[in-house]
C-alpha positions as CSV (number, residue, x, y, z in Angstrom):
1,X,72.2,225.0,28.3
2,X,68.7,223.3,27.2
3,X,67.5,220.4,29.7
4,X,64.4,218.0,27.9
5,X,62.2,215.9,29.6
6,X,62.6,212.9,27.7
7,X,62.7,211.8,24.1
8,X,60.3,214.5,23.0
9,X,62.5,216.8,22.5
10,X,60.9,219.4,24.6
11,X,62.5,221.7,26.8
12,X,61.7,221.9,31.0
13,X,60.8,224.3,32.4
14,X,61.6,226.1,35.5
15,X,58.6,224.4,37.3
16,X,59.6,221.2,35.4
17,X,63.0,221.4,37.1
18,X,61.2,222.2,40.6
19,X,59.0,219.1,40.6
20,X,61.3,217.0,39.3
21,X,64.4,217.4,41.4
22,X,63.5,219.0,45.0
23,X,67.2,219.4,45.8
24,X,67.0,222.6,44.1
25,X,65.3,225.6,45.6
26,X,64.7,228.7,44.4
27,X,65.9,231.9,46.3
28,X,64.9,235.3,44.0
29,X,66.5,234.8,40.9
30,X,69.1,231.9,41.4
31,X,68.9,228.9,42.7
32,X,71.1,227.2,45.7
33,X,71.9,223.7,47.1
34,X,68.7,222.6,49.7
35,X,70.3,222.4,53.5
36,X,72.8,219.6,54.2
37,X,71.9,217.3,57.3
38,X,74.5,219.8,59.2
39,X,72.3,222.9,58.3
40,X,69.4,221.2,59.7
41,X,70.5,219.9,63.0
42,X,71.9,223.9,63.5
43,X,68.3,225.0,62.2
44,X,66.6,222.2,65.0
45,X,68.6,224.0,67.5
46,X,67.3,227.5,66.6
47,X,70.7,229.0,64.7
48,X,69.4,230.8,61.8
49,X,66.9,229.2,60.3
50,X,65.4,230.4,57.5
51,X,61.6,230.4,56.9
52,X,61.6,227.4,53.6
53,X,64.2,224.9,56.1
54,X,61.1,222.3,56.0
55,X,61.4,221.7,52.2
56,X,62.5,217.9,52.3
57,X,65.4,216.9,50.3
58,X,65.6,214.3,47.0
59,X,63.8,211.4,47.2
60,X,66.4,208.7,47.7
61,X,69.2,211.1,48.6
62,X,71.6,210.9,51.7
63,X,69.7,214.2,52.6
64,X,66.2,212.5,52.8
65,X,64.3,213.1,56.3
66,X,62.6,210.0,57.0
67,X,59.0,210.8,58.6
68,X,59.1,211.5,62.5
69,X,63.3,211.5,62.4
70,X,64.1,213.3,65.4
71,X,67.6,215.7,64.5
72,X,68.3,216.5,68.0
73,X,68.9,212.5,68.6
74,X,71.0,212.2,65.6
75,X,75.1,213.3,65.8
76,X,76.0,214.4,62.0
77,X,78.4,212.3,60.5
78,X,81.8,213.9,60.8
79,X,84.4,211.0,59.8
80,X,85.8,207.6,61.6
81,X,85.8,208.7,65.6
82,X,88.9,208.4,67.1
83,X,89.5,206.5,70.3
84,X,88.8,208.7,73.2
85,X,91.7,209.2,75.8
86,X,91.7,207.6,78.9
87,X,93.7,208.6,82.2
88,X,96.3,206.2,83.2
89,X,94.8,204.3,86.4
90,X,96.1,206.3,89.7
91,X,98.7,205.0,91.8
92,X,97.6,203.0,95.1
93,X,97.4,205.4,97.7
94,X,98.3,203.9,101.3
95,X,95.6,203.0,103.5
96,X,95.8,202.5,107.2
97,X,95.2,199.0,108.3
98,X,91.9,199.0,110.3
99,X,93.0,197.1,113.0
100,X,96.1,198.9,113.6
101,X,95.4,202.6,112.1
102,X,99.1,203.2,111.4
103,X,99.8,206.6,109.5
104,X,102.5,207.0,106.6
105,X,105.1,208.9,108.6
106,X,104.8,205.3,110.6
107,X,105.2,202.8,107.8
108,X,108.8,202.0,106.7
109,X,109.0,200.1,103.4
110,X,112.3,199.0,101.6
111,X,115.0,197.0,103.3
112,X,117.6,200.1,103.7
113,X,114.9,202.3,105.4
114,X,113.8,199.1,107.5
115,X,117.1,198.2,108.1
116,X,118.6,201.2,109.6
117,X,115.6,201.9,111.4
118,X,115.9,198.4,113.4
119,X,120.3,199.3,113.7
120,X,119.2,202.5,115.8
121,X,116.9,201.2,117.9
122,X,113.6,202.6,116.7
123,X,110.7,200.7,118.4
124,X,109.5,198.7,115.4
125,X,105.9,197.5,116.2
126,X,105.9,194.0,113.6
127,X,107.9,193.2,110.7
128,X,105.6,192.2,107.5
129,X,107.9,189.7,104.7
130,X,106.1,188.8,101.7
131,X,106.3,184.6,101.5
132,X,108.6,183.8,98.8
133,X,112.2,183.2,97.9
134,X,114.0,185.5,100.1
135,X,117.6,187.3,99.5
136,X,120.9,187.5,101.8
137,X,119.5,191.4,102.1
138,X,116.0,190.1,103.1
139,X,117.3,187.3,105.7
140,X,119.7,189.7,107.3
141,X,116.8,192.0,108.2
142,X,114.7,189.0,109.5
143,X,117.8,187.9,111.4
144,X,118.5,191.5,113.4
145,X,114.4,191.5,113.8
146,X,114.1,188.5,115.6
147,X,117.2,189.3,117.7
148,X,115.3,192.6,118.9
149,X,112.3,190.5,119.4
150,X,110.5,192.7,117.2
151,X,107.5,189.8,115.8
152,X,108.0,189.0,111.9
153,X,105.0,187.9,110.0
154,X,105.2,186.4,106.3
155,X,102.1,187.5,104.5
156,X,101.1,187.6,100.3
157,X,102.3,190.0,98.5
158,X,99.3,191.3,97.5
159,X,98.7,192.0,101.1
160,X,101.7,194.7,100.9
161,X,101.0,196.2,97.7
162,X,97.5,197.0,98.7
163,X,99.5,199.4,101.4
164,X,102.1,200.6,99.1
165,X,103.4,199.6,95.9
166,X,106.9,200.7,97.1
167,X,107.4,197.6,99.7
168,X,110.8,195.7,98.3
169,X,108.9,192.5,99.6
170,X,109.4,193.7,103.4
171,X,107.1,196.4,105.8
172,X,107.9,197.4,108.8
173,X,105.2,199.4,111.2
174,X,107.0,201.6,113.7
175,X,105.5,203.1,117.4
176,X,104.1,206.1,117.8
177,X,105.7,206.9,121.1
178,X,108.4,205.2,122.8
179,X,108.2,202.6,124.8
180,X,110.3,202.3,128.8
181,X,111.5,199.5,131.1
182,X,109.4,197.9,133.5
183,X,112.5,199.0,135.7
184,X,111.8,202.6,134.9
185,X,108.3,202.0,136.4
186,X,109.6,201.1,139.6
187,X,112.0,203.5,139.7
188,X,109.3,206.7,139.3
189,X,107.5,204.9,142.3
190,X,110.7,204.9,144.2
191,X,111.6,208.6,143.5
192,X,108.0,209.8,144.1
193,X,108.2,207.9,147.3
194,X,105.2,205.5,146.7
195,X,104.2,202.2,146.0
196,X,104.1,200.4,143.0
197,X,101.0,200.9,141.2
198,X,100.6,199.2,137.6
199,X,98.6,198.2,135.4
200,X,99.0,194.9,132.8
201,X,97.1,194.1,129.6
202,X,96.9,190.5,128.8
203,X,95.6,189.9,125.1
204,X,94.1,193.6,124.6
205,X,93.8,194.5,120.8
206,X,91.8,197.3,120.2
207,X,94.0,200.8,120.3
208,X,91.2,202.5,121.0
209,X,91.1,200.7,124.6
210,X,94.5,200.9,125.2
211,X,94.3,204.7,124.3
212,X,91.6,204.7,127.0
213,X,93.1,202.6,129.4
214,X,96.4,204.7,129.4
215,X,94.4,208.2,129.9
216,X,92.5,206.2,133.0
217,X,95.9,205.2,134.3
218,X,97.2,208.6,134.2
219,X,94.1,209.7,136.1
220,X,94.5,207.7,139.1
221,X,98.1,208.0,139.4
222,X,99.4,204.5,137.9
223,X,103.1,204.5,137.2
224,X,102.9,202.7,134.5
225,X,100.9,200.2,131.6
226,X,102.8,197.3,130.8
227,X,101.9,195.3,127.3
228,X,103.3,192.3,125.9
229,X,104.4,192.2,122.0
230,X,102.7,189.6,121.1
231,X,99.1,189.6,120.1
232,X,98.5,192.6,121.6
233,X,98.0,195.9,120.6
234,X,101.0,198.7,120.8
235,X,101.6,202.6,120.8
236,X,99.8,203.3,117.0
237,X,99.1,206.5,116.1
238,X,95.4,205.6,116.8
239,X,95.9,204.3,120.7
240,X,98.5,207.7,121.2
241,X,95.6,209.9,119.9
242,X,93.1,208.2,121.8
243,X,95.1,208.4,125.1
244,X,94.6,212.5,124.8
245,X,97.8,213.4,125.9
246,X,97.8,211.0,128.4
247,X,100.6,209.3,127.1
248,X,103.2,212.0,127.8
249,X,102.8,211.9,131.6
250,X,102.3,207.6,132.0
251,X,105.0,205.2,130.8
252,X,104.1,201.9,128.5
253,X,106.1,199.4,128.7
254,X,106.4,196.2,125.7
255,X,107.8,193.1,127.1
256,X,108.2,190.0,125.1
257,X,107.3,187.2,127.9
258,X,104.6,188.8,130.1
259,X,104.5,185.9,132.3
260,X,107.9,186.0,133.2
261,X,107.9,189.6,133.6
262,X,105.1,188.8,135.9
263,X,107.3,186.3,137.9
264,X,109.7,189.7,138.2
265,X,107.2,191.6,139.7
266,X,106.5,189.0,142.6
267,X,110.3,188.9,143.7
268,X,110.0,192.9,144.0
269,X,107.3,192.4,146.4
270,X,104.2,193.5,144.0
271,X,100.7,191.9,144.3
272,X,99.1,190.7,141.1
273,X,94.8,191.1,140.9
274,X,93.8,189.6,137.6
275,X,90.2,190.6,136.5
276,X,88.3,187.1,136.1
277,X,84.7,186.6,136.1
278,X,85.3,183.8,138.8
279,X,87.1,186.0,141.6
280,X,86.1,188.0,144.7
281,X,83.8,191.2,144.7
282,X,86.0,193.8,143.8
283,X,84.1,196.0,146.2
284,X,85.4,193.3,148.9
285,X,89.2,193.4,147.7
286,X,91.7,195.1,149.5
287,X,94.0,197.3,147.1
288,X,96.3,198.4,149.8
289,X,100.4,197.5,149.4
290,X,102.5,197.5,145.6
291,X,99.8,196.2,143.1
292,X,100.0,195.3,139.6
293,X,96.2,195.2,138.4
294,X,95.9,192.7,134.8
295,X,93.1,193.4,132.9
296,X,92.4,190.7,130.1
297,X,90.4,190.8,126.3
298,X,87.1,191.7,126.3
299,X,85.1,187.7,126.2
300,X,88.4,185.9,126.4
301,X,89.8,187.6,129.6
302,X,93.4,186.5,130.8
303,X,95.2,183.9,130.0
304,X,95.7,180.7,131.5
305,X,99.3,181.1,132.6
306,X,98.7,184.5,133.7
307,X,95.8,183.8,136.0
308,X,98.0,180.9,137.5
309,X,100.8,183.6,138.1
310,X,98.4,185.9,139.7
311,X,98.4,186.1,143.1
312,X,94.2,187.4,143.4
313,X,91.3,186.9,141.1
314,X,88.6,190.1,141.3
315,X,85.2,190.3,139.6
316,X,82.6,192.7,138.7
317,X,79.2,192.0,139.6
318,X,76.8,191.0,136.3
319,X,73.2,191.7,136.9
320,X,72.0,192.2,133.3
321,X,72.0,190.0,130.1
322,X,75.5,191.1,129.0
323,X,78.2,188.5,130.0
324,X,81.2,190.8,130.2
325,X,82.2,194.4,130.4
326,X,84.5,196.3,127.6
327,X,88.1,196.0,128.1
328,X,88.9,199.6,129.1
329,X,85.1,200.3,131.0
330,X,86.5,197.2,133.4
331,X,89.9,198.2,134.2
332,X,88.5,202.0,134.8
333,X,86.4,200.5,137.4
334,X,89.0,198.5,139.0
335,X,91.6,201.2,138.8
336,X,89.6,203.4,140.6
337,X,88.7,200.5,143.1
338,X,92.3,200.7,144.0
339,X,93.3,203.6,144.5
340,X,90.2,204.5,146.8
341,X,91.5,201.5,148.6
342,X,95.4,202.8,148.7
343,X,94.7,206.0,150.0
């Protein structure tokens, strides 16, 4: 088949067809197709390359390499992309409430779970409702809370399914450890043949000082720590751990009006020091006889009513810039203090 140049009739050549179209090469006696964009980015890249890969393509093709292109920058064209997969969004994991640290094996959700739990007297630390419109299941649990005096507090609901998604509208944190009698207290002191020796927290948040406190306690012989369920700290898996072990050998005691329970005490003869920064030297205090020792929050200290109910007020000497001492540093002091002074 003849090819011409133009209207002249006259035949092109093989160098005619050469200038004219550089999509054609020429490879010993035939002639092939010049390299497709795909052939070049593998020939960029060092994949068999052959030693004529530079010879640029038509003029005004799709195959044209515009001067300084860069082929390792450019992705050949290889149809529409398809939308790339993306993982479904994990589930919530539960996190530990920092000012509590509970674990998962101490988190109830659901009303049955909560429910049962509160029927056979597991120590229930707080109740958390979600604030809403709440069902005859919902009230019912609220109800046999409240009876136990276990403290219910209606939060968001946000709140609870940034701890689990699982939560029914209703939480429930349960103790660590169990909790005893103030009774049982006096009792152990009665068996072992000694007096009274106690110690009461008034306000105390941090686990990590009751932990403390409660290992102190067992160190000096106390017979027991007595808390109060409101605003106050409780056995969490965090105050248990920091106790180390101390826990199994002192008993805790959660009583819902601690000034009452204070008013108890009196009538069985025990003495009540509260730690105040107006009071008597502690090194001038004598410890000697049934004691209860109440040891307040760090910067608020004790209560009003508790300091009226008390029957001594005991310091620590300040002679540097800081105004108070931490929570569980003080009542190591003092504990010791008193049972040098009982001996």
């Amino acid at each position: 088949m003849a090819f011409y140049k133009d209207f002249t009739k006259k035949k092109m050549t093989r160098e005619d067809h050469l200038r004219s179209d550089g999509k054609w090469e020429e490879e010993g006696t035939r002639y092939r197709k010049s390299a497709t964009q795909q052939d070049k980015q593998r020939w960029e890249n060092g994949k068999n390359r052959p030693d004529d890969a530079k010879r640029p393509g038509r003029p005004g093709s799709r195959f044209d390499t515009p001067k300084g292109r860069d082929f390792k920058k450019d992705k050949p064209f290889d149809g529409p992309r398809k939308p790339e997969f993306k993982k479904p969004a994990p589930k919530p994991e539960f996190r530990p409430e920092p000012e509590t640290g509970f674990a998962p094996e101490n988190l109830l959700s659901g009303r049955n779970p909560i429910r049962e739990a509160i029927k056979s007297g597991r120590d229930i630390e707080k109740l958390l409702v979600a604030k809403g419109d709440l069902s005859g299941t919902a009230k019912e649990i609220i109800a046999m809370a409240k009876e136990r005096h276990i403290p219910v507090q209606m939060v968001e609901r946000t709140r609870l399914d940034e701890i689990t998604p699982h939560h029914q509208g209703m939480l429930a944190y349960a103790s660590a450890y169990r909790y005893y009698d103030v009774e049982d207290m006096l009792a152990e002191a009665r068996e072992k043949s000694e007096e009274p020796f106690l110690v009461v927290l008034d306000g105390v948040t941090d686990p990590m000082n009751l932990g403390a406190i409660i290992r102190t306690a067992a160190c000096v012989g106390a017979h027991g720590v007595i808390v109060p369920e409101r605003r106050a700290v409780g056995l969490t898996p965090s105050a248990v751990k920091a106790s180390a072990g101390a826990i199994e050998t002192v008993k805790v005691a959660r009583v819902t009006n601690l000034t009452r329970t204070l008013e108890m005490l009196k009538k069985e003869g025990v003495w009540l020091y509260a730690a105040d920064m107006v009071g008597d030297d502690y090194r001038k205090v004598n410890f000697a006889g049934p004691m209860a020792l109440i040891i307040g929050a760090e910067g608020e200290g004790v209560s009003r009513l508790v300091l009226e109910a008390s029957d001594f007020r005991v310091s620590l000497p300040m002679r540097g810039g800081v105004g108070s001492l931490n929570a569980s540093v003080a009542a190591g002091i003092l504990m010791y203090a008193a049972m040098s002074g009982r001996e």
